[in-house]
NUPA-220105 format. One record per residue (C-alpha): residue number from 1; x, y, z; residue in one letter. Coordinates in nm, 2 decimals. Example, Ala and Ser with C-alpha at 12.3 -4.5 7.8 and 13.67 -1.06 7.14 Angstrom:
2
R/1/1.23/-0.45/0.78/A
R/2/1.37/-0.11/0.71/S
//
This chain:
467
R/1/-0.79/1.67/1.75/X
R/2/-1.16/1.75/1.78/X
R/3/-1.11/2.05/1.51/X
R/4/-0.97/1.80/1.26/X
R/5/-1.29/1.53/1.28/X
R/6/-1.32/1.36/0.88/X
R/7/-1.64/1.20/0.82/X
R/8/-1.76/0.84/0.59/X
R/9/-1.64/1.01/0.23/X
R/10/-1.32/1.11/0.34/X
R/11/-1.22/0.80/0.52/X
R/12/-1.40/0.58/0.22/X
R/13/-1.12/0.84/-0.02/X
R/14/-0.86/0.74/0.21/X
R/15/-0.91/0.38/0.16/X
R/16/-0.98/0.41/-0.19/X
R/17/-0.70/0.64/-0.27/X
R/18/-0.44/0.46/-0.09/X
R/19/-0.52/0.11/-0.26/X
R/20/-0.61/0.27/-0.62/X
R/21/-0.25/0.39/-0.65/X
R/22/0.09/0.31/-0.82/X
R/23/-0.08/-0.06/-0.77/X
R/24/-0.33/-0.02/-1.06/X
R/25/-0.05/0.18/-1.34/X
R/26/0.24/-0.09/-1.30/X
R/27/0.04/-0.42/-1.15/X
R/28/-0.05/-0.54/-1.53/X
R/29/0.35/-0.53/-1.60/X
R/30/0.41/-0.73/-1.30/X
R/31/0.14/-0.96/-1.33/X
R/32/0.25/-1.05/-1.66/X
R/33/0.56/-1.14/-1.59/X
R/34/0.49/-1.38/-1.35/X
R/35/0.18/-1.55/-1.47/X
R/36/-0.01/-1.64/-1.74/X
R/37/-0.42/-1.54/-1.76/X
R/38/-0.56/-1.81/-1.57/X
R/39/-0.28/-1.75/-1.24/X
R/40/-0.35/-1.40/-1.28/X
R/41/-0.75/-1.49/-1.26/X
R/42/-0.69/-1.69/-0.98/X
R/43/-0.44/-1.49/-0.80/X
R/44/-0.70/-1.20/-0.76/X
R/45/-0.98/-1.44/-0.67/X
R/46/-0.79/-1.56/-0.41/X
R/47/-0.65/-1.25/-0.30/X
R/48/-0.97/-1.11/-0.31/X
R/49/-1.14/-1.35/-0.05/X
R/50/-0.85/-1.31/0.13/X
R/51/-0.83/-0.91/0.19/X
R/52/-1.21/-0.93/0.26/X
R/53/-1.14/-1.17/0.56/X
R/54/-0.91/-0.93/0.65/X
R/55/-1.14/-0.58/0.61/X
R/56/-1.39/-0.76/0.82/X
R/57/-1.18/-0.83/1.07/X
R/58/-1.05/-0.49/1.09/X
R/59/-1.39/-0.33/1.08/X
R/60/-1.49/-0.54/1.38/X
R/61/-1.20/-0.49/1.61/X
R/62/-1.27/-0.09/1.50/X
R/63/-1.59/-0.17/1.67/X
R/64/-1.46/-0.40/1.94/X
R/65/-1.19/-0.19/2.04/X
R/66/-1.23/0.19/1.97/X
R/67/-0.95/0.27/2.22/X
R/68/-0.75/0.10/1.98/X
R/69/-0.65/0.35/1.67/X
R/70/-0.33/0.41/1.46/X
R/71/-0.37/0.08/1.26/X
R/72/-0.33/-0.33/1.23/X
R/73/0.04/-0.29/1.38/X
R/74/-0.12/-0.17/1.76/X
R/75/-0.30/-0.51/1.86/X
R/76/0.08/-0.69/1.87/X
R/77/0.10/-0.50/2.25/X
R/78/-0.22/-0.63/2.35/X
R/79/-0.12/-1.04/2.28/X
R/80/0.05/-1.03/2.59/X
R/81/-0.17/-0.80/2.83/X
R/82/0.03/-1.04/3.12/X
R/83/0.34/-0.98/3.05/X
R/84/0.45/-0.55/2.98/X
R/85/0.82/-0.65/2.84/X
R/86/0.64/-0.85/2.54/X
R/87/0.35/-0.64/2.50/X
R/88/0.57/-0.33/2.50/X
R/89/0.84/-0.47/2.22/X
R/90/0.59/-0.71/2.02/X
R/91/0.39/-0.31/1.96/X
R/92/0.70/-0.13/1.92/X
R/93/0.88/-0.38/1.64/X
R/94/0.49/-0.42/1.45/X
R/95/0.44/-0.08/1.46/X
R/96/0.81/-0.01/1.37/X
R/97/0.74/-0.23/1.02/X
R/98/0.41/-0.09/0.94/X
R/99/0.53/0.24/0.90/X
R/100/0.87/0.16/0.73/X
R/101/0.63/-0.02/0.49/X
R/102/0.43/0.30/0.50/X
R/103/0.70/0.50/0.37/X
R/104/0.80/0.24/0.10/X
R/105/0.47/0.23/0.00/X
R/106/0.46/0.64/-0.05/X
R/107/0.77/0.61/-0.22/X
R/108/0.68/0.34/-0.51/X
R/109/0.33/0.59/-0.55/X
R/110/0.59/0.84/-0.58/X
R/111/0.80/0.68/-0.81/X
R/112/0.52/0.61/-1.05/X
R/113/0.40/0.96/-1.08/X
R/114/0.73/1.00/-1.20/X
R/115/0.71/0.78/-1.47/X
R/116/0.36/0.88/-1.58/X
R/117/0.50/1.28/-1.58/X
R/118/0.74/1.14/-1.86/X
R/119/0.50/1.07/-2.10/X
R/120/0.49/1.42/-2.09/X
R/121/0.83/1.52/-2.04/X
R/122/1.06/1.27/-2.26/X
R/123/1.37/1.40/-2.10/X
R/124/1.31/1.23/-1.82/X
R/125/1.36/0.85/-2.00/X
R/126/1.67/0.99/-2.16/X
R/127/2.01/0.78/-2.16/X
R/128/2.24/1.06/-2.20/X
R/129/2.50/1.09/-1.90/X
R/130/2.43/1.41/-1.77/X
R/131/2.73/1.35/-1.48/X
R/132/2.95/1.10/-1.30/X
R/133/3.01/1.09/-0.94/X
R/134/3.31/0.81/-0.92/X
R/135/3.28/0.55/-1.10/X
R/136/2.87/0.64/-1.11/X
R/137/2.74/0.79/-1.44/X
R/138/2.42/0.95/-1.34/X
R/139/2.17/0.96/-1.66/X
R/140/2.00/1.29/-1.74/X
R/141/1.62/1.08/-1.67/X
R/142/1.68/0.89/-1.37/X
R/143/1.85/1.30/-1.21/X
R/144/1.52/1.44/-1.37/X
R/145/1.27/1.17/-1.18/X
R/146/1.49/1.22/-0.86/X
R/147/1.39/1.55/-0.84/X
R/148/1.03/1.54/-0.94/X
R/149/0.98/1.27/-0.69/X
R/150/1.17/1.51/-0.38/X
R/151/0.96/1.78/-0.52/X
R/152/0.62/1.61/-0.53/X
R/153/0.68/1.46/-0.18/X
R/154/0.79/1.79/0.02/X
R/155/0.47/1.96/-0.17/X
R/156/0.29/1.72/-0.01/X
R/157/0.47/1.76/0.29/X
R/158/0.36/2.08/0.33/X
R/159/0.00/2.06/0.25/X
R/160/-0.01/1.80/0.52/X
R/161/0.12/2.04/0.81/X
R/162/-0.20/2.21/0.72/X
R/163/-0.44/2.00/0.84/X
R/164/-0.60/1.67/0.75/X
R/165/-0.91/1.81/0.67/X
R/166/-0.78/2.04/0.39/X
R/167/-0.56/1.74/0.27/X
R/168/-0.88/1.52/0.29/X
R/169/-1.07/1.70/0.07/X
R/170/-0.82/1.69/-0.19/X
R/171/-0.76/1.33/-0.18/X
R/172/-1.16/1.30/-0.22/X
R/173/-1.12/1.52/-0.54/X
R/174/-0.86/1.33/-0.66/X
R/175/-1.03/1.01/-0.56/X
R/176/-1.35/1.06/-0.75/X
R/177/-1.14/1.22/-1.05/X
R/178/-0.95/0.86/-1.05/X
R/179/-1.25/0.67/-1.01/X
R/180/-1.44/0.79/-1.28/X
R/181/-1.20/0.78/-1.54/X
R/182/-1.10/0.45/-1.46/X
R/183/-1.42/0.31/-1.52/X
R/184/-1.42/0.51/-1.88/X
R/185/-1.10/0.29/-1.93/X
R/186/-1.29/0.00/-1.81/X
R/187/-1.56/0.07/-2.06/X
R/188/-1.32/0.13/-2.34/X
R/189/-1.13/-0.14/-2.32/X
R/190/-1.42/-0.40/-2.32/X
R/191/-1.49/-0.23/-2.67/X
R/192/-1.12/-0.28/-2.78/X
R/193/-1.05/-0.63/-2.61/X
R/194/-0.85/-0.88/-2.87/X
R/195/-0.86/-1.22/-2.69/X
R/196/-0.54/-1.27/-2.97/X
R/197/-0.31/-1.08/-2.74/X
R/198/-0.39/-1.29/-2.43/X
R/199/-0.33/-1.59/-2.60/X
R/200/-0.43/-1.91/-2.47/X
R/201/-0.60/-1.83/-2.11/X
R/202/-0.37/-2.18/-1.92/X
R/203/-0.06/-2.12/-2.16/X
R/204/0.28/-2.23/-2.00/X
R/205/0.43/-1.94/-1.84/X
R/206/0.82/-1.93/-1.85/X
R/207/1.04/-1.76/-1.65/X
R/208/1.36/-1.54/-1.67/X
R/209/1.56/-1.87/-1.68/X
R/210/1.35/-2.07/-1.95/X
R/211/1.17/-2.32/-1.69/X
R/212/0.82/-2.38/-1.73/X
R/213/0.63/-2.22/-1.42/X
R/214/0.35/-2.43/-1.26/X
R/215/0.03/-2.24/-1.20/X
R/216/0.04/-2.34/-0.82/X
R/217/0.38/-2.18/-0.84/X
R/218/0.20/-1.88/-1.06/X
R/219/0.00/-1.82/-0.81/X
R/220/0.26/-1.79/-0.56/X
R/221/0.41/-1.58/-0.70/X
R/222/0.13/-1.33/-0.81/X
R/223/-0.01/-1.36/-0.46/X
R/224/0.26/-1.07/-0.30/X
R/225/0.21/-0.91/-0.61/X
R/226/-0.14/-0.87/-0.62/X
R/227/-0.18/-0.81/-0.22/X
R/228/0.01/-0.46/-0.25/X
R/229/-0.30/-0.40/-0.49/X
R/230/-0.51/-0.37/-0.18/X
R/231/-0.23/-0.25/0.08/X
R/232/-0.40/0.01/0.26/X
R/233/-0.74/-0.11/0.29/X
R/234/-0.69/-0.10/0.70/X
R/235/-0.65/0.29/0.63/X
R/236/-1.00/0.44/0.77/X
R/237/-0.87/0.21/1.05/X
R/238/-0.58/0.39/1.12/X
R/239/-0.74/0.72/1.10/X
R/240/-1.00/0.57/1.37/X
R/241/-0.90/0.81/1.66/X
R/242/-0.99/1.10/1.40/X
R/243/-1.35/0.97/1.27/X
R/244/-1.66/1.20/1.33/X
R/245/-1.80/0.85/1.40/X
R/246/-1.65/0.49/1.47/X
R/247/-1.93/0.32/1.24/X
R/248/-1.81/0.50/0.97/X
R/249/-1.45/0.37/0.95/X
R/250/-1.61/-0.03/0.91/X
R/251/-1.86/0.10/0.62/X
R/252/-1.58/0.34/0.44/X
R/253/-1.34/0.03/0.47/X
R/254/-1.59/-0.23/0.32/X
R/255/-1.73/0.05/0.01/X
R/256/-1.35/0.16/-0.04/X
R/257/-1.26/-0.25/-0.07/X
R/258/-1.58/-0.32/-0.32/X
R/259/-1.47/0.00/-0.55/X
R/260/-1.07/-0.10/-0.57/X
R/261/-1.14/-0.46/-0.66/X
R/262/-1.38/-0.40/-0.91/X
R/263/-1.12/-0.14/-1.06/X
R/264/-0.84/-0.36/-1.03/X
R/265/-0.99/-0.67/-1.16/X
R/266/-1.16/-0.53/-1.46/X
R/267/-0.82/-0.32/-1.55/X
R/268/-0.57/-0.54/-1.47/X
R/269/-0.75/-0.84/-1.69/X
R/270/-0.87/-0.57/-1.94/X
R/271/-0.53/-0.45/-2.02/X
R/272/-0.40/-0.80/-2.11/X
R/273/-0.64/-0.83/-2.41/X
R/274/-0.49/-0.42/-2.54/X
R/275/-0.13/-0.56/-2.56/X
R/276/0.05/-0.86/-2.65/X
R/277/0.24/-1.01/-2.37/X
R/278/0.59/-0.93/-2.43/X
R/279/0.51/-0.59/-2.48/X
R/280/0.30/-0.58/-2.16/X
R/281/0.60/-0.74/-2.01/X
R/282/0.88/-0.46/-2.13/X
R/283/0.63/-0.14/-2.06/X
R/284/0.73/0.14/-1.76/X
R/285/0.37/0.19/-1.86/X
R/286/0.13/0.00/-1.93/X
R/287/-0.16/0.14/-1.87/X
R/288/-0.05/0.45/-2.10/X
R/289/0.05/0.24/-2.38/X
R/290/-0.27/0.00/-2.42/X
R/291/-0.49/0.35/-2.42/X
R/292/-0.26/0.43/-2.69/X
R/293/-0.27/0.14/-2.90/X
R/294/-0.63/0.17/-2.87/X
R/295/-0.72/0.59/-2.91/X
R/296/-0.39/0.70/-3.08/X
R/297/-0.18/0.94/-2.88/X
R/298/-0.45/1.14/-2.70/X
R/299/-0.52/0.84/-2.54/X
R/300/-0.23/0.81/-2.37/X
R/301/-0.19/1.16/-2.30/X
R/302/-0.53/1.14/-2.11/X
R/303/-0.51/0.83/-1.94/X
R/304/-0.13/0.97/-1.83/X
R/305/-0.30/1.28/-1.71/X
R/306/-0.57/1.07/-1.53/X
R/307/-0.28/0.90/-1.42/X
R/308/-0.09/1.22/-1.24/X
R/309/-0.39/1.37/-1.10/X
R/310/-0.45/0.98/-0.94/X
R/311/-0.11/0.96/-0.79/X
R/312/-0.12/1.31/-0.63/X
R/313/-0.42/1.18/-0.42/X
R/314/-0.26/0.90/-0.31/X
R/315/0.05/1.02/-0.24/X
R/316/-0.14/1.27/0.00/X
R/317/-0.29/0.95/0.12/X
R/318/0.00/0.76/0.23/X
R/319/0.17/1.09/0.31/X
R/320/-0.07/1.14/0.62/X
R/321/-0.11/0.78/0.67/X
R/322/0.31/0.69/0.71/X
R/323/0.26/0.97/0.95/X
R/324/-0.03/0.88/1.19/X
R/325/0.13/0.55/1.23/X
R/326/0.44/0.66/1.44/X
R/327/0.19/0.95/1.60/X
R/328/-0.08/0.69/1.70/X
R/329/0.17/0.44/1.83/X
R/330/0.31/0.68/2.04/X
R/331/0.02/0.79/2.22/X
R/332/-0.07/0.44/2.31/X
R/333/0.29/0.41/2.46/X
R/334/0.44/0.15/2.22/X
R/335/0.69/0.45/2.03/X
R/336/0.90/0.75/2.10/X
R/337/0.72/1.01/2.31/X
R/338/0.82/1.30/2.08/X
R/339/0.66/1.15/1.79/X
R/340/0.32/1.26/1.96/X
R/341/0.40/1.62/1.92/X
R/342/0.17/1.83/1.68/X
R/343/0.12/2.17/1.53/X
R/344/-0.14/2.42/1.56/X
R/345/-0.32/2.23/1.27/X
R/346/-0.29/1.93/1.54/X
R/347/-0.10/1.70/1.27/X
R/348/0.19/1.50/1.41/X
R/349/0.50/1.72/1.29/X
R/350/0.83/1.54/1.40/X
R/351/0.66/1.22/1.25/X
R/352/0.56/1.42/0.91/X
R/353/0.93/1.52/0.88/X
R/354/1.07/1.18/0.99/X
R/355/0.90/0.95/0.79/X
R/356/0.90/1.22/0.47/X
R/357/1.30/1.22/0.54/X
R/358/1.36/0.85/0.55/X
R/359/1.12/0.87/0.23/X
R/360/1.37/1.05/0.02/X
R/361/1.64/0.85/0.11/X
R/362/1.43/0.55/-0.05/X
R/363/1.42/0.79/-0.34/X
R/364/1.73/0.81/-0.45/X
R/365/1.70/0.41/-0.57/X
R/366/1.55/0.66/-0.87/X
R/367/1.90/0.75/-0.94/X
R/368/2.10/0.45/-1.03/X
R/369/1.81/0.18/-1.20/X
R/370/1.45/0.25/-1.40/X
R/371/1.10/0.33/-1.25/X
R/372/1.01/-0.03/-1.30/X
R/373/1.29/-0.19/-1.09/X
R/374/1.25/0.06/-0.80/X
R/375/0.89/-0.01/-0.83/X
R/376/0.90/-0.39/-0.84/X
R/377/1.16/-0.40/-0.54/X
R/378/0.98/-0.15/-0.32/X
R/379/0.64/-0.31/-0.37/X
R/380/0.83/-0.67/-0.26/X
R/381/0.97/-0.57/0.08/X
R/382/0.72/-0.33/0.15/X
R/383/0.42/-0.59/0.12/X
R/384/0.57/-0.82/0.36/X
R/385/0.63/-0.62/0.58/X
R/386/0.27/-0.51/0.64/X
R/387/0.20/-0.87/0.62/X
R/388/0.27/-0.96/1.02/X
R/389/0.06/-0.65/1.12/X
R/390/-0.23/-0.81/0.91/X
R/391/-0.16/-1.19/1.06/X
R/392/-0.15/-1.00/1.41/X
R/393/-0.45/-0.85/1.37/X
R/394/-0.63/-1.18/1.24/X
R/395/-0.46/-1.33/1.59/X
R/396/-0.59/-1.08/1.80/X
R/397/-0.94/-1.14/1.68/X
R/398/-0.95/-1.51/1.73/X
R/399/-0.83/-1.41/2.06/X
R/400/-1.12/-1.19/2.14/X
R/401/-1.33/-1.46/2.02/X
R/402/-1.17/-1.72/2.24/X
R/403/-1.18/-1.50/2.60/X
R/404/-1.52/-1.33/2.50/X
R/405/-1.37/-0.95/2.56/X
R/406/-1.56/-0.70/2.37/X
R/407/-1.87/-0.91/2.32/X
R/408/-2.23/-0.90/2.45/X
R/409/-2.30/-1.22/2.74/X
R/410/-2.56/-1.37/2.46/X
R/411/-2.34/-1.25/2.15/X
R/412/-2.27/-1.50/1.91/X
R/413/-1.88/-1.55/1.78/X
R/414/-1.87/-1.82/1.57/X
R/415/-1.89/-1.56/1.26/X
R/416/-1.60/-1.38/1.37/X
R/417/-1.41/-1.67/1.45/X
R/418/-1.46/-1.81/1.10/X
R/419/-1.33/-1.47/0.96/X
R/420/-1.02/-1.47/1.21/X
R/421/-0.95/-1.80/1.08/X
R/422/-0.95/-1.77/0.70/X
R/423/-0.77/-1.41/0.76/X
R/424/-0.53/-1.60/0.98/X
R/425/-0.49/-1.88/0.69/X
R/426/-0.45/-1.64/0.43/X
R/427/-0.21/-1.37/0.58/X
R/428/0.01/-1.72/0.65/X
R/429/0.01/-1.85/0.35/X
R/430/0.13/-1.50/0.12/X
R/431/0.38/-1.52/0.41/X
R/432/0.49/-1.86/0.30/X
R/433/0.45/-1.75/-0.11/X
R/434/0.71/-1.43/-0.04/X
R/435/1.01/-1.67/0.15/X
R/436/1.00/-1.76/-0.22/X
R/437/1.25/-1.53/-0.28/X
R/438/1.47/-1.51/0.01/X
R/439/1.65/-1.15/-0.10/X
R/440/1.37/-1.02/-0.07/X
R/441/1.21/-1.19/0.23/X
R/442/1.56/-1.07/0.41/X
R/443/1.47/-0.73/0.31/X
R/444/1.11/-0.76/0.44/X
R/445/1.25/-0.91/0.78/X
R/446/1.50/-0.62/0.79/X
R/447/1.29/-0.35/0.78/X
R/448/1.10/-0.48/1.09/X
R/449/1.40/-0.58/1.27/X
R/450/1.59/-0.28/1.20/X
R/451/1.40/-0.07/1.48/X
R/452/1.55/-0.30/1.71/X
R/453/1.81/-0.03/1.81/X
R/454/1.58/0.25/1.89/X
R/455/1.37/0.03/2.15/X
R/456/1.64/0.08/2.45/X
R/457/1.53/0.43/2.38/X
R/458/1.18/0.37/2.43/X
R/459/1.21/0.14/2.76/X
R/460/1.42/0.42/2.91/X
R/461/1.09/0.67/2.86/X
R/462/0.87/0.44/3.02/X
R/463/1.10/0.36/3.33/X
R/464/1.11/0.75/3.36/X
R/465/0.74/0.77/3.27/X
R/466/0.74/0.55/3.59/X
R/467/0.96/0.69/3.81/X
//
C-alpha cells in the first residue's frame, strides 16, 4: 500500500472524473423530460446545497476518523459500537449497496461511451436483426454496443491490475482533457443560446400520460435525477486509506464538487437554449446533437470525441472505485475476507474481477432495449441505493457531534451539527422524492437487500476469526 500513495490532483481527478461522467452527456435528455426550465433551475439549486452538506460532512469525518476509509457505506458498523451483531450487519448490507451501486454506476458510464462511439460508427444504431435466440431478435446495434461496452470494461480491467497510480494518472489526463473542453462548450453555447427553444422558463410541463406536472412534483422528480449528477463526490473519501496525506482528500473533495457543478449547471441549462424541447427529449445524444445544430457536423464529431476520451476516464474511475469498496470493507471486518487479497501492484484482485463480472452481467440490458433506457433505469436504482450510505453518513456525524468523539475539549460543534442536519434533511427527502416510483424504489431496495444471503458467510469468518 505504501508504493501506491496518490496525492491532491489525483484524488481531486477522481472526484471530478467520477461525477463529470455519463451524468453530464444524457442528464439534459432526462431533465427535460421531467421538468420544465424553472424545475430544472431549481432542482440543481437545491441539489446543489444539498451535495455540499454532504461533501462537508464527508471531508470532516475524513478528518475525524482517518481510521475510517473505503467510503460513506463504513460508518453504518460504527452506529451501534454496543452492540457487534448490528454494527457487523448494518456495515455489511451498507457496504453491500454501495458497491452494487458502484457497479451500476460503471456500467451506465459504460453504456454511454457506447452511444457516443456511434456517432462514429452508425452500425451500431442499426435496426436490422442480425439474429434471434427464441423468440428474441437481437438487432445488429444493440450486439455491436454489447461488445464495445465488454470490451471497454475488461481494458479497463486490466489497466487497473496495474496499479492505481498508473490508472490515476490517466484519469487526471482524461480529466483535464474533459474539463477543458467542456468549458469551450460552455463558452460556445452562450454565443449560440436561442431563449425560443426553452420556451417560456414556468411553462406547464406534461407527462407521458397528458397530466399537467406541478413544479413541487417537477422537482421531485428531477431531484434523483440530478443527484446521480454528483454521485461520486465521496470518491477521494473512499480512496482515504491510499492518500499521501489525509488533508488532501477534504480539499480534492470540495475543488472536485466546485468544478462538476459549475460544468453541470452551465451545460445542462446551456443545452436547453441549442435545441427545442421535444427534440432534447427524443436524443440518445444530446450533447452531440446541440454542438451540431450549432458548428455543423464537425461539431458533433468533436464534442463526441471529447465525449469518448471523457468517459474512458471515468470509467477507470468507477472501475477502481466499485473495487476499493468491497476491498476496504473487508479490511475493516464488515465483508468477505478474501476480498482483501491483492497483487503485486497491491490492488484488490478478487474484488476487481468480482465487481467487473457482475458488471457485465448489467451489460447485457444493452442487448434487448436502447442506450437511453439502460441509462435512465440504471441511473434510478443505482442513485438510491447510494442514498442510505449518504443519510448514514450525515447520522453518524450528528452523532459525533452529540457524544463529542473526535473533537478538541474547547472545540466548537454547532457548525458541524448544522451541516449534519441539512445533509440529514436532504438525503431524507430525495429518499422520499424516489418512493415516487415504487418499481424503481423496489429495485433500489433490492440491490441492498440482496447481500442478505452472503452475510451467514461472513458471521461464520468472524466466529472462526474468534475461535
Amino acid at each position: 500500500m505504501s508504493q501506491n500513495r496518490v496525492g491532491f490532483w489525483i484524488l481531486t481527478a477522481l472526484v471530478v472524473g467520477n461525477m463529470v461522467g455519463s451524468g453530464i452527456f444524457m442528464l439534459p435528455r432526462s431533465l427535460a423530460e421531467v421538468s420544465n426550465p424553472a424545475g430544472t433551475v431549481l432542482a440543481w439549486g437545491v441539489t446543489g446545497f444539498g451535495v455540499l452538506m454532504l461533501a462537508l460532512v464527508f471531508g470532516n469525518l475524513a478528518l475525524r476518523k482517518p481510521e475510517l476509509s473505503g467510503g460513506p457505506q463504513i460508518y453504518a458498523k460504527e452506529l451501534f459500537p454496543n452492540n457487534p451483531v448490528l454494527s457487523v450487519l448494518s456495515g455489511f448490507m451498507s457496504s453491500w449497496g454501495y458497491w452494487v451501486g458502484n457497479v451500476a454506476g460503471f456500467v451506465a458510464v459504460i453504456t454511454t461511451f457506447s452511444s457516443y462511439l456511434s456517432t462514429f460508427i452508425p452500425a451500431m444504431k442499426s435496426e436490422a436483426v442480425w439474429f434471434t435466440i427464441g423468440s428474441l431478435d437481437i438487432k445488429t446495434g444493440n450486439a455491436l454496443n454489447f461488445i464495445v461496452c465488454s470490451l471497454l470494461l475488461w481494458g479497463t480491467h486490466a489497466l487497473a491490475l496495474r496499479g492505481i497510480e498508473g490508472a490515476g494518472k490517466m484519469n487526471l489526463l482524461a480529466t483535464a482533457t474533459k474539463v477543458i473542453g467542456f468549458a469551450l462548450f460552455i463558452v460556445i453555447a452562450l454565443f449560440a443560446f436561442q431563449e425560443a427553444n426553452i420556451g417560456p422558463f414556468a411553462a406547464p410541463h406534461v407527462d407521458a400520460d397528458g397530466q399537467t406536472v406541478s413544479l413541487l412534483s417537477q422537482v421531485n422528480g428531477a431531484a434523483v435525477v440530478t443527484l446521480w449528477a454528483f454521485i461520486g463526490v465521496e470518491s477521494a473519501m473512499v480512496f482515504a486509506a491510499r492518500a499521501k496525506r489525509k488533508q488532501d482528500v477534504s480539499r480534492a473533495t470540495m475543488v472536485g464538487l466546485l468544478i462538476a457543478l459549475a460544468l453541470y449547471v452551465g451545460i445542462s441549462i446551456l443545452t436547453m437554449g441549442l435545441l427545442p424541447g421535444d427534440q432534447l427529449q427524443q436524443s440518445q445524444n444530446p450533447l452531440v446533437d446541440a454542438m451540431s445544430a450549432v458548428l455543423g457536423p464537425i461539431g458533433g464529431y468533436l464534442l463526441a470525441g471529447l465525449g469518448l476520451i471523457s468517459l474512458i476516464g471515468s470509467t477507470i474511475g468507477w472501475v477502481l472505485l466499485s473495487a476499493e469498496v468491497p476491498y476496504e470493507a473487508a479490511r475493516q471486518g464488515v465483508f468477505l475476507r478474501p476480498f482483501r487479497n491483492v497483487n503485486g501492484k497491491g490492488m484488490p484482485r478478487l474484488s476487481l474481477w468480482i465487481s467487473n463480472g457482475l458488471g457485465q452481467l448489467l451489460i447485457f440490458s444493452t442487448i434487448s432495449g436502447s442506450i437511453s433506457q439502460a441509462f435512465d433505469f440504471i441511473i434510478a436504482i443505482a442513485t438510491l441505493a447510494y442514498l442510505v450510505p449518504y443519510l448514514i453518513s450525515a447520522v453518524y456525524q450528528l452523532r459525533l457531534v452529540v457524544t463529542g468523539e473526535g473533537y478538541g475539549a474547547n472545540e466548537s460543534r454547532v457548525r458541524d451539527g448544522i451541516i449534519g442536519v441539512l445533509a440529514t434533511v436532504y438525503s431524507v427527502w430525495v429518499i422520499y422524492a424516489g418512493t415516487a416510483d415504487w418499481k424503481t424504489f423496489g429495485f433500489g431496495v433490492l440491490m441492498i437487500v440482496s447481500g442478505i444471503v452472503f452475510y451467514p458467510l461472513l458471521l461464520k469468518q468472524l466466529r472462526v476469526k474468534r475461535v
